[in-house]
Phi, psi and omega in degrees: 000129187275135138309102213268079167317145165252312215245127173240107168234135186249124184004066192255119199256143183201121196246140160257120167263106186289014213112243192276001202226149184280189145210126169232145177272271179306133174213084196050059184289081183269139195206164140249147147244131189297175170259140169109352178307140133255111218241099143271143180252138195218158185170128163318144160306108214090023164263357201143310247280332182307303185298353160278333183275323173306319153262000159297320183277011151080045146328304187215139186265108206297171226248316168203179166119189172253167142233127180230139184211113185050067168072355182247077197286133190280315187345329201255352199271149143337137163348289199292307170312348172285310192271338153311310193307306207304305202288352163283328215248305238214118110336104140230157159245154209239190182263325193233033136094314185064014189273160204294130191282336195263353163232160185316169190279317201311307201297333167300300165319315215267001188293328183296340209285334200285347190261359194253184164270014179291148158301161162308300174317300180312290172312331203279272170351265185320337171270299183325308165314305187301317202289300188308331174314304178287328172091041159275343213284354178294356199245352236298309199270351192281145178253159202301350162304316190275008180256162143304150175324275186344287167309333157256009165284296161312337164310279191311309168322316168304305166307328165293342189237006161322305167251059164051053168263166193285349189233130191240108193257113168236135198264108224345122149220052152252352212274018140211040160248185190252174210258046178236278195296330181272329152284345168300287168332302181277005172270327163301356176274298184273032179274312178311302161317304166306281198326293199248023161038051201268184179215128200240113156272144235221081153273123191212154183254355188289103195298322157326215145063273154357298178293336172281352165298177140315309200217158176230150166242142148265113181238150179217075207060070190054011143243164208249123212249304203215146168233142177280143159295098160002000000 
């Protein structure tokens, strides 16, 4: 079976300006990711790895270069048109979960839905599937205060993949559980990955953590310096 790229980045730069000062991330950065891949990414603080992840969800935008993502370059698109892309396309999960403290886990799940043509009936469904998928659906109604880390984390897993997208980017989402709830969390990224054949980019400083992708990447000031052996 040929492997199918999803993520193309073509000699993609990416600068900050501070006052008087430049700050470069990216310095013509050229990449592929496969689809179906599961991908961590490691790297010292400042190396990128967020801002990688940022313009892969077309979040934050490169300074010049392509960002391509399933045949589809983003880097050029509009707001609005971004934020449609996402919410159709791009999963994310965060370190500190991002969830609303004042709705329900099910109200949470369903927020990317709100950005869709779907019905109340339809969205319903799909948060239902998503909460069983992680195996929450007994929290459906409880708000993340009445939840555990773990348990608003699997929240969070849900909301990312409610509308079933192919690409799921998470940002260390172990870096604040204890290390019982975080391989239970990172055997659901590749239960997701194996199953549901999703493509997971993966930042993390933990090497634990690590070992459960497929692959590893090292960035290092913005470039990816070394690959772990597989």
């Amino acid at each position: 079976m040929t492997e199918k790229t999803l993520i193309e980045l073509d000699h993609v730069t990416k600068r900050y300006t501070r006052g008087r000062d430049t700050i470069e991330i990216f310095d013509e950065l050229t990449m592929g990711i496969e689809e179906g891949a599961f991908l961590a990414i490691m790297g010292p603080s400042g190396s990128g790895k967020t801002t990688l992840l940022n313009i892969l969800g077309g979040i934050d935008s490169p300074t010049s270069g392509s960002v391509t993502v399933g045949g589809q370059r983003i880097d050029n698109m509009s707001e609005g048109a971004l934020s449609k892309w996402r919410a159709a396309n791009v999963g994310f999960i965060f370190q500190f979960y991002n969830l609303m403290p004042m709705l329900t886990a099910a109200q949470n799940v369903e927020l990317p839905l709100l950005l869709t043509d779907l019905g109340r009936s339809r969205r319903a469904e799909h948060v239902k599937t998503a909460l069983n998928v992680v195996g929450i659906a007994d929290r459906a109604k409880h708000k993340p205060s009445e939840l555990s880390g773990g348990q608003q984390q699997r929240v969070a897993i849900a909301r990312a993949i409610v509308s079933d997208p192919k690409l799921m980017l998470a940002d260390e989402p172990t870096g604040d559980l204890d290390r019982t709830t975080a391989v239970e969390i990172l055997e659901m990224l590749q239960l997701l990955n194996k199953e549901f054949g999703k493509t997971i980019i993966m930042v993390t400083h933990d090497p634990e953590a690590a070992r459960f992708a497929s692959r590893t990447l090292h960035l290092d000031k913005g470039h990816f310096v070394q690959e772990a052996a597989e």
